[in-house]
Gaussian input, Z-matrix of N, CA and C with variables (Angstrom, degrees):
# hf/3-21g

backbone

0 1
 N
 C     1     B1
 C     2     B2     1     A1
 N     3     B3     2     A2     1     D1
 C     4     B4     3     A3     2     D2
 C     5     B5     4     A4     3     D3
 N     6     B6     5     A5     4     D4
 C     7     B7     6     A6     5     D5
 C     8     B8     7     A7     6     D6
 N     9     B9     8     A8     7     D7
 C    10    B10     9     A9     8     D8
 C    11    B11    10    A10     9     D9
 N    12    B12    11    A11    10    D10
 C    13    B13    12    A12    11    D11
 C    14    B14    13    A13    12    D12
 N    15    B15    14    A14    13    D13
 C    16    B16    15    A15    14    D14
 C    17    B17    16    A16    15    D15
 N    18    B18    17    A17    16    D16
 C    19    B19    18    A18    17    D17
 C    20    B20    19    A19    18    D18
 N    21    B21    20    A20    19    D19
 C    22    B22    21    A21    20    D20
 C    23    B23    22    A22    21    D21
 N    24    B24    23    A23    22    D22
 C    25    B25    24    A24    23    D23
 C    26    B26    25    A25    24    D24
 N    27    B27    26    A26    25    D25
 C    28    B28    27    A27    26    D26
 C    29    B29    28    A28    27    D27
 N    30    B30    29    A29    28    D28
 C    31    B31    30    A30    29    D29
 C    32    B32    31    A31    30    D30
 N    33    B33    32    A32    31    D31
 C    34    B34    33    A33    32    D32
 C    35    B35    34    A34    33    D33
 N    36    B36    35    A35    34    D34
 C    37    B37    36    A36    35    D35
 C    38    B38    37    A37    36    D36
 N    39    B39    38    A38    37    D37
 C    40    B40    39    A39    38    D38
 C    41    B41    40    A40    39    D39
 N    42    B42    41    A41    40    D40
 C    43    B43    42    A42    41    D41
 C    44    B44    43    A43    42    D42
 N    45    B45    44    A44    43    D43
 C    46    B46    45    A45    44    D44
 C    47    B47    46    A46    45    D45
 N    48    B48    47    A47    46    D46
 C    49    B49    48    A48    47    D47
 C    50    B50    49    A49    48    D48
 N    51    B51    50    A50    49    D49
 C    52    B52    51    A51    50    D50
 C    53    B53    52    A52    51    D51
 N    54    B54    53    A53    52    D52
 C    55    B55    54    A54    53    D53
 C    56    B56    55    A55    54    D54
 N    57    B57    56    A56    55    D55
 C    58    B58    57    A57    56    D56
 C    59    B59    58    A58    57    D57
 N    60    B60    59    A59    58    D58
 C    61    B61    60    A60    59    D59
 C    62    B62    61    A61    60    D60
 N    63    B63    62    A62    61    D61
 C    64    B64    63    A63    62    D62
 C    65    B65    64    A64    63    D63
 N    66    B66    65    A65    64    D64
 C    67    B67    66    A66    65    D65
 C    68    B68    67    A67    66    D66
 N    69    B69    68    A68    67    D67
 C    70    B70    69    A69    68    D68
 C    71    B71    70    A70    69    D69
 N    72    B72    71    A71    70    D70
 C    73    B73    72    A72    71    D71
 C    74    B74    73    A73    72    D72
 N    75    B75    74    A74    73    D73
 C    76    B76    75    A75    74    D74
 C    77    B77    76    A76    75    D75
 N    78    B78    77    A77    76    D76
 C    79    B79    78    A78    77    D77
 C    80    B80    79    A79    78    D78
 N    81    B81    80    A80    79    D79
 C    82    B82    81    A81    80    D80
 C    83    B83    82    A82    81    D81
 N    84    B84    83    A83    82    D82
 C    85    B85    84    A84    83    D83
 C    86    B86    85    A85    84    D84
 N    87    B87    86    A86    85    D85
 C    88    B88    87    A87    86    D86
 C    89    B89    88    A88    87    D87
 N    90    B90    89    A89    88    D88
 C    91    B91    90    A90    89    D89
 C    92    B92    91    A91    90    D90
 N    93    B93    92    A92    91    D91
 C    94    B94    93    A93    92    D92
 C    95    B95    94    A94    93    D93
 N    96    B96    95    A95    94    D94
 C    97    B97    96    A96    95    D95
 C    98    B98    97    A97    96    D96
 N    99    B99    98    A98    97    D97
 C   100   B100    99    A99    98    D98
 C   101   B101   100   A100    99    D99
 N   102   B102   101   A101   100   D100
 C   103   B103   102   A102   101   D101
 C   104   B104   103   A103   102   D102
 N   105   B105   104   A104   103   D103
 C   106   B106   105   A105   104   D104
 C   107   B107   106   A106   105   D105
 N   108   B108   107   A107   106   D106
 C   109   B109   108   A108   107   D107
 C   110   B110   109   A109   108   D108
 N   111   B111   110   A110   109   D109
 C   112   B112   111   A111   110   D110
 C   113   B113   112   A112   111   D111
 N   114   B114   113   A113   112   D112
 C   115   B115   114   A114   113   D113
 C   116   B116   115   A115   114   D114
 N   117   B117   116   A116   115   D115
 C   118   B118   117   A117   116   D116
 C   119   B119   118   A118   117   D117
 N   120   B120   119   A119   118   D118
 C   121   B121   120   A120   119   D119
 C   122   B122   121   A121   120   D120
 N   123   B123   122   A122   121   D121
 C   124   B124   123   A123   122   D122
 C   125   B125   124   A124   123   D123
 N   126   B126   125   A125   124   D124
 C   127   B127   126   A126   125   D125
 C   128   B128   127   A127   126   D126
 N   129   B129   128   A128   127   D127
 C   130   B130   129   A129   128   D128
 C   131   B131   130   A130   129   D129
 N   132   B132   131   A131   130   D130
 C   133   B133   132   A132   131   D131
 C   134   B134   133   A133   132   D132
 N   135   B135   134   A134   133   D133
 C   136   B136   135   A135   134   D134
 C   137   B137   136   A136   135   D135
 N   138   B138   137   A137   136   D136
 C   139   B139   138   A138   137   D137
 C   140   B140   139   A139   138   D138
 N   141   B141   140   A140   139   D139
 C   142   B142   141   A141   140   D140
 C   143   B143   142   A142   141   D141
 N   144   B144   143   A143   142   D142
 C   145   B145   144   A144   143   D143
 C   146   B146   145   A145   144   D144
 N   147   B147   146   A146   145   D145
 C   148   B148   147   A147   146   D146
 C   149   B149   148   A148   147   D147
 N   150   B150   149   A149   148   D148
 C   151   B151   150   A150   149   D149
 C   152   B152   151   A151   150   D150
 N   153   B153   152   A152   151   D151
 C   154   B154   153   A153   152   D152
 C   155   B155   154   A154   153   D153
 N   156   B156   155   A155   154   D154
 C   157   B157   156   A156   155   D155
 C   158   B158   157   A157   156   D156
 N   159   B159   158   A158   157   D157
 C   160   B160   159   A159   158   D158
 C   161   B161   160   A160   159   D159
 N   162   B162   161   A161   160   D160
 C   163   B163   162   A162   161   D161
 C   164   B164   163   A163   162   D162
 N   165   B165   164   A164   163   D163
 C   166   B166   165   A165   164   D164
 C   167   B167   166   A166   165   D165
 N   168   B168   167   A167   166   D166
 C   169   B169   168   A168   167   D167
 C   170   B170   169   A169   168   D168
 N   171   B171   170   A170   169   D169
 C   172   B172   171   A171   170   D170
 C   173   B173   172   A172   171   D171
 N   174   B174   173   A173   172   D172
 C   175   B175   174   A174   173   D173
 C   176   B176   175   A175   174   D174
 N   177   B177   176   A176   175   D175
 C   178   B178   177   A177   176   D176
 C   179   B179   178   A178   177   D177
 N   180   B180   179   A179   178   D178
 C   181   B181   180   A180   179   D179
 C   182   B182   181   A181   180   D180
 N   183   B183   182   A182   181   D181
 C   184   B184   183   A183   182   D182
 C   185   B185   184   A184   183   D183
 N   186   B186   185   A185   184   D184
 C   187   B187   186   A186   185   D185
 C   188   B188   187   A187   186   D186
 N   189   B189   188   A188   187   D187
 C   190   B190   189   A189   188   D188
 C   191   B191   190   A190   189   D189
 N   192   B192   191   A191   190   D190
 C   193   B193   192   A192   191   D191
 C   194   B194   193   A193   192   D192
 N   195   B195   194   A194   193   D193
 C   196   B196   195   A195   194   D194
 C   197   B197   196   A196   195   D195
 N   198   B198   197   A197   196   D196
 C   199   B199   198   A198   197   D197
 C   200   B200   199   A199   198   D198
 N   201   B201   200   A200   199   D199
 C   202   B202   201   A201   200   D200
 C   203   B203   202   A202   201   D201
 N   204   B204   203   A203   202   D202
 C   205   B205   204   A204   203   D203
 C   206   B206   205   A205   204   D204
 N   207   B207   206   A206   205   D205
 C   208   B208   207   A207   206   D206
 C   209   B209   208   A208   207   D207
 N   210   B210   209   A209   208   D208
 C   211   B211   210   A210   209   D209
 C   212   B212   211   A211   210   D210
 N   213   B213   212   A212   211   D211
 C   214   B214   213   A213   212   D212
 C   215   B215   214   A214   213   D213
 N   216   B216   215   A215   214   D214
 C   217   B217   216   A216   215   D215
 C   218   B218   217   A217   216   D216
 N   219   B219   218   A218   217   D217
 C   220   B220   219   A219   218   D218
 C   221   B221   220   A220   219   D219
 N   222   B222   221   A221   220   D220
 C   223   B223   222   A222   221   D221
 C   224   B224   223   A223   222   D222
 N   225   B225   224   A224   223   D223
 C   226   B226   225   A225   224   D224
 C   227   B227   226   A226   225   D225
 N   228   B228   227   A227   226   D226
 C   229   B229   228   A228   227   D227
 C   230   B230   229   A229   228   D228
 N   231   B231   230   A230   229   D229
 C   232   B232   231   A231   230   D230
 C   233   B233   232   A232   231   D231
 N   234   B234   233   A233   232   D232
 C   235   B235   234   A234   233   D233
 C   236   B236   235   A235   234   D234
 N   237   B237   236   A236   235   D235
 C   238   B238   237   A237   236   D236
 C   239   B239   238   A238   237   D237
 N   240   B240   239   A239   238   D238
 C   241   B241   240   A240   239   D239
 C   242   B242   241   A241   240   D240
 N   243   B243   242   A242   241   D241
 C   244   B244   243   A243   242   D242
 C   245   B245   244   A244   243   D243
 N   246   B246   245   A245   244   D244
 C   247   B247   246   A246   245   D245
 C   248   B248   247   A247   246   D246
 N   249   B249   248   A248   247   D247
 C   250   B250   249   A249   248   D248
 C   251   B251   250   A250   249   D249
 N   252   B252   251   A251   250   D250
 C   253   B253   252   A252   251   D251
 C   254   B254   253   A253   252   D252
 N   255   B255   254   A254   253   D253
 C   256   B256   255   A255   254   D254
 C   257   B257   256   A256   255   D255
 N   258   B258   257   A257   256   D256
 C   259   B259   258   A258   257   D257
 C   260   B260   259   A259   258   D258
 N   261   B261   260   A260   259   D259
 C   262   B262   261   A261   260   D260
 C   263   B263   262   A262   261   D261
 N   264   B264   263   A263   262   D262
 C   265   B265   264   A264   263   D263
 C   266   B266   265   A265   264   D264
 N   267   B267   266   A266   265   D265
 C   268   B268   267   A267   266   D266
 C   269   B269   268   A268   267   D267
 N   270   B270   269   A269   268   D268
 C   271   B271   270   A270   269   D269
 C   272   B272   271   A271   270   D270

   B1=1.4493
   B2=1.5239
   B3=1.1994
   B4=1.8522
   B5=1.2880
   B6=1.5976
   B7=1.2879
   B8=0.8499
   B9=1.7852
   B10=1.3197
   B11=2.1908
   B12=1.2383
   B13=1.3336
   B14=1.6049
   B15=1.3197
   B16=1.3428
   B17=1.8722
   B18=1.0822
   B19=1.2376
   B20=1.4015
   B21=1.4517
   B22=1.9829
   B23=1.2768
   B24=2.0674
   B25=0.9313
   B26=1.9147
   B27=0.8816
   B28=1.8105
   B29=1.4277
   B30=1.9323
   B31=1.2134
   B32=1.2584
   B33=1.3517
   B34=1.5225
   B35=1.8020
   B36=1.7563
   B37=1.5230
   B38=1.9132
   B39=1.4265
   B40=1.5556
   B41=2.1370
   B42=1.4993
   B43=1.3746
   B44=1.6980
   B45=1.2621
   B46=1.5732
   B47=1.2293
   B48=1.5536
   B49=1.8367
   B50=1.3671
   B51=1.3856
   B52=1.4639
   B53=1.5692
   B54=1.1382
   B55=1.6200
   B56=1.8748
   B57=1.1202
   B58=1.1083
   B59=1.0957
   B60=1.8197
   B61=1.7045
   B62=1.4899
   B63=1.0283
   B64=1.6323
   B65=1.6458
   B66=1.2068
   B67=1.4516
   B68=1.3348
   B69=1.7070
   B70=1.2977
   B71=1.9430
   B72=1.6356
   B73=1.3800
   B74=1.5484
   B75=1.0516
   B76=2.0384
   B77=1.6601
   B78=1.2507
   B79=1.7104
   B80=1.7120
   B81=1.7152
   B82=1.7063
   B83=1.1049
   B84=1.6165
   B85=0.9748
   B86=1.4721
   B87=1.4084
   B88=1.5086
   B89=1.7801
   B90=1.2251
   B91=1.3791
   B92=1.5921
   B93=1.4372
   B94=1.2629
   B95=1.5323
   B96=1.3427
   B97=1.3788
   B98=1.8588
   B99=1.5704
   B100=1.7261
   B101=1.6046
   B102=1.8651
   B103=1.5377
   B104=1.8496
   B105=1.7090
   B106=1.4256
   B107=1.7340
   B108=1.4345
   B109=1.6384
   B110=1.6490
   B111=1.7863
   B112=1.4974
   B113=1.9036
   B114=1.0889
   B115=1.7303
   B116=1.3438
   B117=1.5390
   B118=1.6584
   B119=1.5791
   B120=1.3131
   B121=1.1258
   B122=1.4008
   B123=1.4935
   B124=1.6075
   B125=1.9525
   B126=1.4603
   B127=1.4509
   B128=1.4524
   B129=1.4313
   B130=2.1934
   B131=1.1913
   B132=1.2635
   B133=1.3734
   B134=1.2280
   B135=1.1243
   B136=1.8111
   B137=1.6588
   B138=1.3618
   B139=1.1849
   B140=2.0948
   B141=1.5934
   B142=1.0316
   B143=1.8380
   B144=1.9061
   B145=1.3827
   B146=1.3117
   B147=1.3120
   B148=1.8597
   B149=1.4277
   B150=1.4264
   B151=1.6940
   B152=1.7940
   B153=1.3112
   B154=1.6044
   B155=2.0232
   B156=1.3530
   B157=1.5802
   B158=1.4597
   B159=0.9091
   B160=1.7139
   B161=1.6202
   B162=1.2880
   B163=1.2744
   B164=1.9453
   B165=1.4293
   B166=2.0008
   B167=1.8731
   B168=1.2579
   B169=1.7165
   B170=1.5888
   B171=1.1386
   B172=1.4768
   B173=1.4254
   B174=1.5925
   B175=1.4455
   B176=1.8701
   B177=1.5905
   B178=1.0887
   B179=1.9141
   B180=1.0165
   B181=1.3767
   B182=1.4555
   B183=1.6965
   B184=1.2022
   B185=1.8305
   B186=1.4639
   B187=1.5087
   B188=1.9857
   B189=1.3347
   B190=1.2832
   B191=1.5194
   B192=1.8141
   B193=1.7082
   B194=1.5549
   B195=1.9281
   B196=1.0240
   B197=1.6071
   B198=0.7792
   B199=1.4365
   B200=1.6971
   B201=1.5399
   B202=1.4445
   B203=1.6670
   B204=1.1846
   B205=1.7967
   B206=1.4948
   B207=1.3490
   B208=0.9236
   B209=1.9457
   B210=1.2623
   B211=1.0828
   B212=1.8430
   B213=1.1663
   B214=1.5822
   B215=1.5373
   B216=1.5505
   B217=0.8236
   B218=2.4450
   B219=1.3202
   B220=1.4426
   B221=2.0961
   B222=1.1388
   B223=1.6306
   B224=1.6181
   B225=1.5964
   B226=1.2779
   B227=1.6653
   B228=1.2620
   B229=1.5670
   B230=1.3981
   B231=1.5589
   B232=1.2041
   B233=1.9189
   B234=2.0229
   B235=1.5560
   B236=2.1767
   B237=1.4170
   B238=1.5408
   B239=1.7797
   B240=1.0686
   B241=1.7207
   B242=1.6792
   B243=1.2427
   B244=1.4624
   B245=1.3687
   B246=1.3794
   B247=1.6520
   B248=1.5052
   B249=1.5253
   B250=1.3578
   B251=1.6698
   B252=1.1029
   B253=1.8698
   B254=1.0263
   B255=1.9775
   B256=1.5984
   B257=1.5878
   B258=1.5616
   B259=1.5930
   B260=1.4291
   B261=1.4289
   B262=1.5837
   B263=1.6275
   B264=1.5456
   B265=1.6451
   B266=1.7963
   B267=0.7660
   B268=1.7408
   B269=1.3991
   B270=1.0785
   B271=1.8445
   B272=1.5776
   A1=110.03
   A2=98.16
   A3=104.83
   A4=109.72
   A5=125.09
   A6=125.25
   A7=120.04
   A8=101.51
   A9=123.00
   A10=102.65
   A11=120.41
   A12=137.29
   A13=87.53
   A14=128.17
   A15=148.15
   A16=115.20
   A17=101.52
   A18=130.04
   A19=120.04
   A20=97.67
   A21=99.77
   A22=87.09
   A23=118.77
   A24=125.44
   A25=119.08
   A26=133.79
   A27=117.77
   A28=96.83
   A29=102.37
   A30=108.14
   A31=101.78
   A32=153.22
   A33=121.67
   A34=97.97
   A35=89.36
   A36=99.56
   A37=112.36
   A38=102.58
   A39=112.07
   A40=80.98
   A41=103.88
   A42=127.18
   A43=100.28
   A44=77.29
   A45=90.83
   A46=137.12
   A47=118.18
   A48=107.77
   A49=96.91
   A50=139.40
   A51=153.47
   A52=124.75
   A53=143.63
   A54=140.12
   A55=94.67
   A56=119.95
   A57=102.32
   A58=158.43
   A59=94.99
   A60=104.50
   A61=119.67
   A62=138.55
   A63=132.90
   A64=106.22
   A65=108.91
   A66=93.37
   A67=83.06
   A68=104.49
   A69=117.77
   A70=103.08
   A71=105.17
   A72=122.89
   A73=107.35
   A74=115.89
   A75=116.36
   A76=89.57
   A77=95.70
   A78=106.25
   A79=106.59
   A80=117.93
   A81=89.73
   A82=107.18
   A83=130.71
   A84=142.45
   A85=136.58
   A86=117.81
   A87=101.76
   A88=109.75
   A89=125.44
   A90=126.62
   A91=118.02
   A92=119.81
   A93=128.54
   A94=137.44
   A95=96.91
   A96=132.21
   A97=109.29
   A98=83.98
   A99=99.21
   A100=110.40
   A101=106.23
   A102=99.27
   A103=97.05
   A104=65.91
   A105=93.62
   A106=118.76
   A107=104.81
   A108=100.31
   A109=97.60
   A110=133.71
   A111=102.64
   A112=73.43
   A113=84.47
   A114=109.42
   A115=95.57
   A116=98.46
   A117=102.83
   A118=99.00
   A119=119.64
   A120=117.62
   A121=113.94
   A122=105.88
   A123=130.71
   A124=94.84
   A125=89.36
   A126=102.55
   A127=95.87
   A128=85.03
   A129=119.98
   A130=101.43
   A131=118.44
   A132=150.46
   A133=100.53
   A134=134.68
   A135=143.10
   A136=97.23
   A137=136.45
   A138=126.70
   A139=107.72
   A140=95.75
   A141=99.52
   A142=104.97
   A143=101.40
   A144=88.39
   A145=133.96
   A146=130.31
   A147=142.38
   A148=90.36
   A149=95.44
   A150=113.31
   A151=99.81
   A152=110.72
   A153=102.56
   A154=88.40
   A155=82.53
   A156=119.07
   A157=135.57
   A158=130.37
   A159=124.18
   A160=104.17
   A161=112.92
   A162=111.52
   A163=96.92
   A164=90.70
   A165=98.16
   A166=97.49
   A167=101.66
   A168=97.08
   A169=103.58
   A170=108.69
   A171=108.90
   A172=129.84
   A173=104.42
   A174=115.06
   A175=94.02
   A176=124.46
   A177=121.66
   A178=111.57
   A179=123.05
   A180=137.58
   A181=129.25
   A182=123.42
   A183=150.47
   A184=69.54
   A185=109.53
   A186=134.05
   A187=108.37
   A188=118.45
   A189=106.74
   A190=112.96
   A191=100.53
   A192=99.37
   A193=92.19
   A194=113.02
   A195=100.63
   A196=101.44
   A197=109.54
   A198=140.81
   A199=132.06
   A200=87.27
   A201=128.31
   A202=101.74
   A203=111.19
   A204=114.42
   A205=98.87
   A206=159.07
   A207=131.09
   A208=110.56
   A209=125.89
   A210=146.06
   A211=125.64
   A212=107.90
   A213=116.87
   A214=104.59
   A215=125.60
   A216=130.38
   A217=101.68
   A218=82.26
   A219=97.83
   A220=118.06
   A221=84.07
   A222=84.68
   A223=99.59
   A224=111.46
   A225=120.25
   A226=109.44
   A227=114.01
   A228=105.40
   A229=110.42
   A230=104.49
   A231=92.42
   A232=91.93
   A233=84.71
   A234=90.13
   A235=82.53
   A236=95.03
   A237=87.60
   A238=111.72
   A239=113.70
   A240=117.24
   A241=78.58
   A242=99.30
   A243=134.65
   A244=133.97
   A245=103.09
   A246=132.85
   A247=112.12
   A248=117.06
   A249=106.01
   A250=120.62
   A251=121.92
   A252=86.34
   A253=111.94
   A254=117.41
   A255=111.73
   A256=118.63
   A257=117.68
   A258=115.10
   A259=100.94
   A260=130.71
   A261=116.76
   A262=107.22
   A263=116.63
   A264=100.97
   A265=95.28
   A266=108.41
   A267=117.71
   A268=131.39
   A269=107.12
   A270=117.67
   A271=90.54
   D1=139.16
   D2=-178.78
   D3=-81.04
   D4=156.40
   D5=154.40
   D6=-110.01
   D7=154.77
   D8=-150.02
   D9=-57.27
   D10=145.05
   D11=170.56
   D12=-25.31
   D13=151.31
   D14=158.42
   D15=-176.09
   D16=161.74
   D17=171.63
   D18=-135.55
   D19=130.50
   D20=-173.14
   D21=-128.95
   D22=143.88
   D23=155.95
   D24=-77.90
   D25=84.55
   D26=-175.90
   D27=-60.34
   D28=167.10
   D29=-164.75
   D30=-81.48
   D31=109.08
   D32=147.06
   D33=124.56
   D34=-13.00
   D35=-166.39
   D36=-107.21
   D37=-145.10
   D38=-170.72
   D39=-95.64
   D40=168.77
   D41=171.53
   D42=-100.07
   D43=112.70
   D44=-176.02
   D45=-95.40
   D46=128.52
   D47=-139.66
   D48=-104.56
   D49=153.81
   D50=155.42
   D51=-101.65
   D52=149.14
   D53=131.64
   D54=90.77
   D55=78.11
   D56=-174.62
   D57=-18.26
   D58=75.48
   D59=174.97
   D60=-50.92
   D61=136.50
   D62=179.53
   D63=-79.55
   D64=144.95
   D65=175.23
   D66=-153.59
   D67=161.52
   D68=-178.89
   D69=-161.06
   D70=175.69
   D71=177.65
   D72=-66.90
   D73=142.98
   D74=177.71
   D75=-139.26
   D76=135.66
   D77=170.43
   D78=-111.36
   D79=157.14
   D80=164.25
   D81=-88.05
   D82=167.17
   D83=137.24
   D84=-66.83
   D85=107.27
   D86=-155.94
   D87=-109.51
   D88=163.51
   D89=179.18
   D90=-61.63
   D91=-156.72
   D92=152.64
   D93=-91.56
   D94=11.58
   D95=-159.75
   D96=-112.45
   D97=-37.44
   D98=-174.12
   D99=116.57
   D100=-30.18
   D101=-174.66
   D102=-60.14
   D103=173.31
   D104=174.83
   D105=-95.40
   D106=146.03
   D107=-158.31
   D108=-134.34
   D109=-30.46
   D110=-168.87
   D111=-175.06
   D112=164.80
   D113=173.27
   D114=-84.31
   D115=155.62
   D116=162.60
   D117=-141.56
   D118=147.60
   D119=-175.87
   D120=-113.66
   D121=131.77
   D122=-157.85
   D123=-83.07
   D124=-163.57
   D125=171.70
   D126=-83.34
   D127=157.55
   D128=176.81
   D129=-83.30
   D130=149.75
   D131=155.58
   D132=-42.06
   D133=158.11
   D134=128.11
   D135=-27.29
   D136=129.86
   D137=161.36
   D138=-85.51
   D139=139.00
   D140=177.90
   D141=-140.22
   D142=166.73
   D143=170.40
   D144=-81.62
   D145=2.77
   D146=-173.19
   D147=-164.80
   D148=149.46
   D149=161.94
   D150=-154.33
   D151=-179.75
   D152=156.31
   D153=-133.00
   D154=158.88
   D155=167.22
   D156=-85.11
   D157=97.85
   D158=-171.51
   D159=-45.42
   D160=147.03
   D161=-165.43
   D162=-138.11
   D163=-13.85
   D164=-164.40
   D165=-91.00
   D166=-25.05
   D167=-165.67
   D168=115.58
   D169=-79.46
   D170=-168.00
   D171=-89.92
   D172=70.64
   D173=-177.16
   D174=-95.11
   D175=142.50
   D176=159.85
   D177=-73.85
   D178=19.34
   D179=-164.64
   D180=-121.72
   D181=0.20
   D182=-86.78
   D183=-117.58
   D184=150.68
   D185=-31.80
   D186=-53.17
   D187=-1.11
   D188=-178.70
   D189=-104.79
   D190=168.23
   D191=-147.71
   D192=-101.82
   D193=153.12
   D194=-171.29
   D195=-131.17
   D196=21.54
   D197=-179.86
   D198=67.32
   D199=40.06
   D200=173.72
   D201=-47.47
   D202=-73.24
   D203=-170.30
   D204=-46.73
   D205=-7.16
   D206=-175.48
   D207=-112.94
   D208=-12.28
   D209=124.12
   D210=-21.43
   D211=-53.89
   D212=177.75
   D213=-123.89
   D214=37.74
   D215=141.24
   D216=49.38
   D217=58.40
   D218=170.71
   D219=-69.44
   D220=125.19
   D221=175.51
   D222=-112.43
   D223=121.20
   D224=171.99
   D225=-101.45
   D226=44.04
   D227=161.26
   D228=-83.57
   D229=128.17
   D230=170.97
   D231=-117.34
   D232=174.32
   D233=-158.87
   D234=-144.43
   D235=139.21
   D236=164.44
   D237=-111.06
   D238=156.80
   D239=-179.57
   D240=-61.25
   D241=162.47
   D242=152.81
   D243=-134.98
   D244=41.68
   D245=151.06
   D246=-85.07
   D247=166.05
   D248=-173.18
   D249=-92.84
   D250=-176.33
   D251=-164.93
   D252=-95.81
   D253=-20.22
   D254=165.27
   D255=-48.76
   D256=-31.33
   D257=178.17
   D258=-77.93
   D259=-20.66
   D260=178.38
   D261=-81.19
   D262=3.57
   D263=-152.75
   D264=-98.06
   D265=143.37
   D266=152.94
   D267=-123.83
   D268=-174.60
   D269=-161.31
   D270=-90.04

């Protein structure tokens, strides 16, 4: 029996997937201008039931984790400003 779809953050580690989430390649789609205008969605993964996710940046495995963050001693705290977001926004 499968389990139900989830996502776990581990501490320090990859985001760890359950229940076959589908995942696949997304490119942007960009204008005539150069902006950027819409996702496009690439080829799928192999579907499977668990994987983990690189979460540090530098997995040679990318988007999957190869257990790089524990090697360079990855700190996954994350922290949000608590300023308001018009003072975080710019042009």
């Amino acid at each position: 029996m499968d389990r139900e779809p989830s996502i776990r953050i581990t501490k320090n580690g990859p985001y760890r997937v359950h229940g076959h989430v589908p995942l696949a390649k997304q490119f942007i789609g960009s204008g005539p201008e150069g902006e950027s205008l819409t996702w496009i969605e690439g080829e799928p993964w192999e579907d499977v039931s668990s994987y983990n996710l690189c979460r540090c940046g530098r997995s040679g495995t990318k988007p999957f984790c190869d257990g790089t963050h524990a090697q360079i001693g990855f700190d996954g705290t994350e922290t949000a400003p608590r300023e308001p977001y018009l003072a975080q926004a710019g042009e």
